[in-house]
N, C-alpha and C positions, 0 to 999 in steps of 0.2 A: 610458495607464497599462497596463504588463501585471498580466494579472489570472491567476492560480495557485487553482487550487484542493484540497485537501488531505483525502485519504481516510484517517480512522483504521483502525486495526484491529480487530480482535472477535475471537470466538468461534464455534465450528458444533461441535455434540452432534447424537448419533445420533437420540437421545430425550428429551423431555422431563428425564425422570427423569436421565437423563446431567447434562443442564444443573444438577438440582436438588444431586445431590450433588457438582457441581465450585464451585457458590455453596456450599455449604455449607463443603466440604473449605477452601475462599480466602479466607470470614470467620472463621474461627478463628486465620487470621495477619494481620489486619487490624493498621493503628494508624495514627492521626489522620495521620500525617504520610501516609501515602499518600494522601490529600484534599488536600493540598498541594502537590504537586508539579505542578509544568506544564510540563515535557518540552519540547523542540525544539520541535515544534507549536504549540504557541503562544507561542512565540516570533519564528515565522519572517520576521509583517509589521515587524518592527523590526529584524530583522536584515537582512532585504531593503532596506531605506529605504522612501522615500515615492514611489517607481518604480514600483512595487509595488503591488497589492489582491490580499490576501490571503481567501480565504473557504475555510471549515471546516464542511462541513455536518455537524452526529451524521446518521449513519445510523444507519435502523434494527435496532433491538433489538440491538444489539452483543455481548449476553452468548449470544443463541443466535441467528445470525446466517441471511439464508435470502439466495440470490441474488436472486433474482426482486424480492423488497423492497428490494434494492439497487438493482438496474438500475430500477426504478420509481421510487427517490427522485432518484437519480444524475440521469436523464431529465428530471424538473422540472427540480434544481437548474442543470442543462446549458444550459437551455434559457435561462435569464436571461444568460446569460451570451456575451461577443463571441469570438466569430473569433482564432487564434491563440493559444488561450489553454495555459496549461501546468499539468501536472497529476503528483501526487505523491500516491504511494499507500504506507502503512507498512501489513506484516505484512499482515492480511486483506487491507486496503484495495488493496495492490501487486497480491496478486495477483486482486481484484476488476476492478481496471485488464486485467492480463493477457487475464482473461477477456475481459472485457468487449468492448475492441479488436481481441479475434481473431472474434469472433463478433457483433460488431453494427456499421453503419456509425456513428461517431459523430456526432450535428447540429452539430456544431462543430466548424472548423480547428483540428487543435492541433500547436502549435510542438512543444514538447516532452513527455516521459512520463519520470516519477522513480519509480523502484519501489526500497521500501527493505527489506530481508528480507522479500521474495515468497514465498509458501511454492509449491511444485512439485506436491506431494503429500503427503499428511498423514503418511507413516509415515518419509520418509527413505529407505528400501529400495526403491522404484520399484513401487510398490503403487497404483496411478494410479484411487482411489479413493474418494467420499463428499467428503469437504469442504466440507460441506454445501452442494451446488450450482457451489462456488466453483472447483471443478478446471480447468484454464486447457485450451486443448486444445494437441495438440504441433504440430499447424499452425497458425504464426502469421503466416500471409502477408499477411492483413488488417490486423492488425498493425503489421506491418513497414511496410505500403502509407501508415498514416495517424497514426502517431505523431510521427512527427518525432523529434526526436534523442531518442537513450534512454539514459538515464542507469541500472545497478544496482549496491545496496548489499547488503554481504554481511558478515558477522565470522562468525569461524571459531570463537567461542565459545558466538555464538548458543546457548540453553538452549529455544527455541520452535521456531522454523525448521530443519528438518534444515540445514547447511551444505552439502550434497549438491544440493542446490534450484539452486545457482548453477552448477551444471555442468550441469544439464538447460536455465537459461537460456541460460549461453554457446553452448550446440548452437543451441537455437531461437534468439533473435537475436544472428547474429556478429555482428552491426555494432555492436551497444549498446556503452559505454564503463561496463566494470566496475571498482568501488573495494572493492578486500580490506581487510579487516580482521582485527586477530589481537584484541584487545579492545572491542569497544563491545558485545559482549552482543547483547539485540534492539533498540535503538537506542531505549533509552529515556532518554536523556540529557538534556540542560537545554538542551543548545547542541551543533548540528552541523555548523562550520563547514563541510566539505568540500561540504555539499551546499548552504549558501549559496550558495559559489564558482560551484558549478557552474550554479546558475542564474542568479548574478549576470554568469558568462562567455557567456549566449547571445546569439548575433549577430543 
């Protein structure tokens, strides 16, 4: 059975107090139905079939997100886990991947790496700074060495992700197999076909 595992996204604030008023500023446009919703992600193991094991760990603290508690949860969760396995990361979680793979050997074979709006750098403008910890570095030769096929997603309407982010990818890995988009926003949608595909076409 291949086994996939699926990095959400989050949040990183400068300061505390940062984080205090972006919760506050984001429940004042709150409504039940946003507790309802459950996005491609958790969708994926059924869209995938029963070929498939699907796992989704919460990382920690997602509303103010720190690398280092990343790479420490990431490292348990890894570590159960077999040889060959393939790995999708949305928004933070992409480019937690990014990070991650350019700068630590992974303890696990991995077939493939799906990064779905990866942010590059927090401002758009090439400002190659804070994020909170999470900034990917621009040599990604480690990377390259142990990812296996690499799949990125991108829409050009994106409202989180600078869209700029996907030209600093396509520099750092030529080889990846990019999918433009002119609408899907930050890919928070219900159903993602195109990325089923893609992992349902690995050989």
């Amino acid at each position: 059975m291949q086994q996939v595992m699926v990095i959400h996204g989050g949040d990183t604030f400068r300061t505390p107090e940062d984080c205090l008023v972006f919760l506050d500023r984001e429940g004042d446009n709150l409504t039940l139905e946003d507790f309802q919703r459950k996005g491609w992600k958790s969708g994926l193991s059924t869209a995938l079939g029963e070929r498939f094991a699907v796992y989704a760990p919460s990382m920690p603290n997602k509303w103010d997100a720190r690398y280092e508690q990343w790479k420490l949860w990431f490292e348990k969760v890894i570590a159960l886990m077999d040889d060959g396995i393939v790995l999708v990361g949305h928004s933070l979680g992409g480019t937690f991947l990014a990070k991650y793979l350019s700068t630590e050997r992974c303890p696990k074979k991995i077939r493939s790496v799906f990064l779905v709006a990866p942010c590059y750098n927090e401002t758009g403008d090439g400002n190659r700074e804070y994020l909170g910890g999470f900034l990917p570095p621009e040599d990604k030769r480690l990377f390259i060495e142990q990812a296996g096929k690499v799949f990125v997603y991108h829409s050009e309407d994106d409202d989180v992700v600078p869209f700029s982010s996907l030209a600093d990818y396509q520099r750092d890995l030529p080889d990846a197999t990019y999918r433009v988009f002119k609408d899907r926003g930050h890919f928070l949608q219900e159903e993602f076909p195109e990325l089923v595909q893609d992992i349902l076409s690995l050989k």
